[in-house]
C-alpha positions, 0 to 999 in steps of 0.5 A: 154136855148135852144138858145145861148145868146150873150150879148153886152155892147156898142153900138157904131160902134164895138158894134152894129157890134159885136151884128149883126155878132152874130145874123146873125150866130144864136147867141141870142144878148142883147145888154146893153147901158146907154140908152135903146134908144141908142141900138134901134137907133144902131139897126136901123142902123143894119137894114138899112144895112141888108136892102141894102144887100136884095135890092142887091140880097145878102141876103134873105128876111126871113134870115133879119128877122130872124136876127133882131128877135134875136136883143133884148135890155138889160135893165140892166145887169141881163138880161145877166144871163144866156148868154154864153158870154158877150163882151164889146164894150165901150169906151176905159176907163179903170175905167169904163172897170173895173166898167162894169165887176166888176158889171157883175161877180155878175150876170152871171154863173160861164160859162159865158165868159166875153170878152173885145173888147179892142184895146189899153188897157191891159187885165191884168189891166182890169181884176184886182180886178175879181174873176174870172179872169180865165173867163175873156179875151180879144175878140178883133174884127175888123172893120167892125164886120160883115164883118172882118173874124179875132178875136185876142183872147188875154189871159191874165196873170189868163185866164184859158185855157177853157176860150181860148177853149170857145172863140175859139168855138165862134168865130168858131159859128160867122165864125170867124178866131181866133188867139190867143195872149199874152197880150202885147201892140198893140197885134199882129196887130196894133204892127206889122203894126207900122212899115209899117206907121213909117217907111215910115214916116221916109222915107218922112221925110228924103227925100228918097222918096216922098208920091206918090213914097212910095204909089205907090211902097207898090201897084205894087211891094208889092200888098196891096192895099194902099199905107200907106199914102192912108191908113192914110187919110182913117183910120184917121191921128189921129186915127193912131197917136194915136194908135201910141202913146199908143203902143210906151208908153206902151212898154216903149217908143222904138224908133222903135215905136216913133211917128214920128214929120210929123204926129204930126204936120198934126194932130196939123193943123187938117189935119186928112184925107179925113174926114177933107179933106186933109191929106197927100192928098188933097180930096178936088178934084175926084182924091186925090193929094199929099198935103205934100211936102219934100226935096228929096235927090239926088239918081242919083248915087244910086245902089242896093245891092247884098242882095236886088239884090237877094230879087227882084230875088226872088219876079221876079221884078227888084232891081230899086228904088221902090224895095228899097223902098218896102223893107226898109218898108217890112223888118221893118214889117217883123223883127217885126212880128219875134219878135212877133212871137217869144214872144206873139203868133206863126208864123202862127197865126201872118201872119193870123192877117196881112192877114185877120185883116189887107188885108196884100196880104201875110203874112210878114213870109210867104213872108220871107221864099218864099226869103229865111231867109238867104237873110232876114238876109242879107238884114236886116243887110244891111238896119240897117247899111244904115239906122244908126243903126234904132232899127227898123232894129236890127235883131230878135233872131228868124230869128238869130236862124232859120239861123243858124239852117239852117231853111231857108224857103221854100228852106229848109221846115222849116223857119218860118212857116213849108212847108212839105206836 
């Protein structure tokens, strides 16, 4: 074919978003759903959106039409027969995952890259049972599709290496940054930003700190732009809780990823978020107030460490409370995106799904070794003392082993990640 063909299955939210971002980048799409009439309705709403970006100046007429002329609907599988890739976007049901692709690798040619966008569930047993397991892996896109620039490409334990060279050429044509990762629960993103909820949960919940305090310190000392509570009642207290769930399950039900009893009972009381309109905040009024009262502690005679002294140095703000707060929660993510680092992907590719997957202002490893892993390890041990012995805070082999090579950071131009020119 003289034009490449996306073909899309599912089209929900990350379906239609998958099939928009590929034609705007060229791609030909057919998009497959139980009902023609589903893909017509999803597509109107692609145009809808197209539409408000040309009234905006952002995109010009002729390139909106040309990006709904390559919106086509698959009336059954087989019009994917000569598609380059195909990804699936439906529901996260295992048995009909398998249903979908087991049907699918009867039509298609021995080139077609069968891609799942699932966020939660294992590639290795969706893939069971394929024939050709070695095309088959997981494509998994952020919401929105269109606009996020990241796509964990996640191999599974029979995808081929060309499999991976071919998703790469894709997402490369979708203008897409792609980062590649073991199957494992949570892949590298929704693992490695458990902490930055949990732990500030358990900051909540053991009277450290209340809800504005925690917000408002991941803001000004740490740069996001939310604080993990805001960001709770905008995902979706349930969505978050859930995705929880599945990732403490699926490693086998570590407490550094159990979920934490707070959540669980806003989630009881239908307390979702700005959709039910409180959560942790009450949006019921312009401007959000804190719905979640604890008992705070008493920290009047609270000092800062020596190793947390030194890490404020380093990031040129004071050692006070909000710093302490900021690095009980940074270092949690941190010692996890190591052990991710140092199992399921490389550094590099960690820090780029925090930065673009997840608006992380800089990569946990890249701020690790702008301190320096020496004043990581330091600050580490401090807080899984302070904090009981939290699994959250046992220190990862990578920062152990980085140290005692006397790869710091930067200081050294070798940390986690390389700083030579």
């Amino acid at each position: 074919m003289s034009e490449r063909l996306l073909g899309v299955i599912g089209s929900g939210t990350m379906g239609s978003g998958i099939a928009q971002a590929a034609a705007t980048a060229g791609f030909m799409v057919a998009t497959l759903d139980t009902e023609p009439s589903l893909v017509k309705a999803a597509y109107a709403k692609v145009e809808e959106r197209l539409d408000r970006r040309v009234a905006k100046g952002k995109l010009p007429q002729h390139e909106r039409d040309n990006i709904v002329e390559r919106l086509h609907v698959a009336e059954t599988l087989s019009h994917f027969k000569d598609a380059e890739c195909v990804v699936e976007a439906v529901s996260e049901d295992l048995d009909l995952k398998r249903k979908i692709f087991g049907e699918l690798e009867g039509v298609v040619s021995e080139r077609t890259l069968l891609a799942s966008n699932t966020s939660s569930l294992s590639i290795e047993n969706i893939g069971e049972g394929l024939k050709r397991a070695d095309r088959f892996l997981g494509m998994h896109f952020f919401n929105p599709a269109p606009v996020m620039k990241l796509v964990e490409i996640v191999r599974g334990p029979k995808t081929g290496e060309q499999a991976m060279v071919d998703a790469r050429a894709v997402c490369t044509k979708l203008d897409k940054t792609a980062v590649k990762v073991k199957d494992s629960p949570g892949f590298i993103g929704n693992r490695v930003n458990r902490p930055f909820y949990l732990e500030a949960l358990h900051l909540l919940e053991t009277g450290e700190a209340d809800i504005r305090s925690i917000d408002t310190a991941m803001r000004e000392i740490g740069g996001f732009r939310m604080g993990p509570f805001e960001l709770l009642d905008l995902i979706g207290v349930d969505i978050n809780l859930r995705v929880t769930e599945t990732v403490y399950h699926d490693f086998g039900k570590p407490d550094r990823f159990k979920p934490n009893a707070i959540q669980e009972k806003l989630v009881a009381n239908g307390r979702f978020g700005r959709k039910s309109g409180c959560g942790f905040y009450d949006h019921s009024n312009n401007e959000p107030t804190p719905a979640y009262e604890t008992q705070l502690k008493n920290s009047s005679s609270w000092q800062p460490t020596d190793a947390l002294k030194e890490f404020a140095a380093m990031l040129e703000k004071p050692a006070d409370r909000a710093m302490w707060i900021y690095a009980r929660i940074f270092m949690a993510v941190m010692n996890e995106a190591a052990l991710a680092a140092d199992t399921i992907a490389i550094p590099r590719d960690v820090n780029l799904t925090m930065e673009l997957g997840f608006n992380y202002p800089e990569g946990p490893l890249a701020t690790a070794d702008h301190v320096g892993l020496d004043v990581m390890q330091k600050l580490l041990a401090g807080f899984y003392e302070e904090s009981g012995q939290h699994e959250r805070y046992k220190a990862n082999p990578l920062l152990d082993t980085r140290v005692a090579e006397e790869n710091l950071g930067e200081k050294t131009s070798r940390g986690f990640l390389y700083h030579t020119l």
